[in-house]
Residue, then its C-alpha position, 0 to 999 in steps of 0.5 A: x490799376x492793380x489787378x487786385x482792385x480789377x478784381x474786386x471791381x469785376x466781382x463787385x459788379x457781378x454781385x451787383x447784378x446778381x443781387x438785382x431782384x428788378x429781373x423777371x424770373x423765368x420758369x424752367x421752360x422759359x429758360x430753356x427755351x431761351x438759352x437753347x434757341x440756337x439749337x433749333x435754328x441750327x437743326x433746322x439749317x441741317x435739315x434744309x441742306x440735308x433735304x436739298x442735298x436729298x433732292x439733288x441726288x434724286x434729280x441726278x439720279x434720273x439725269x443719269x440713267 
């Protein structure tokens, strides 16, 4: 297969499902919160560690004085 014909199945194919009205629309928020989860999840794994790595030091700091 050419490359011209792989291009025009893959754009074809793109508007295909750009075209499909089928799809619910998300509100703005929606979205946001959707394409943004990994955010949360990964500030939430930071602030665990930071806050174990917080109590370590403090607990060393008694262990040691």
């Amino acid at each position: 297969m050419t490359k011209q014909r792989r291009v025009r199945r893959v754009r074809s194919a793109q508007t295909q499902t750009q075209n499909n009205d089928n799809t619910p629309k998300l509100s703005p928020e929606e979205a946001f919160r959707e394409e943004y989860a990994y955010v949360l999840k990964d500030l939430q794994r930071v602030f665990i560690i930071a806050g174990a790595m917080f109590l370590i030091l403090f607990a060393l700091n008694f262990l040691i004085q």
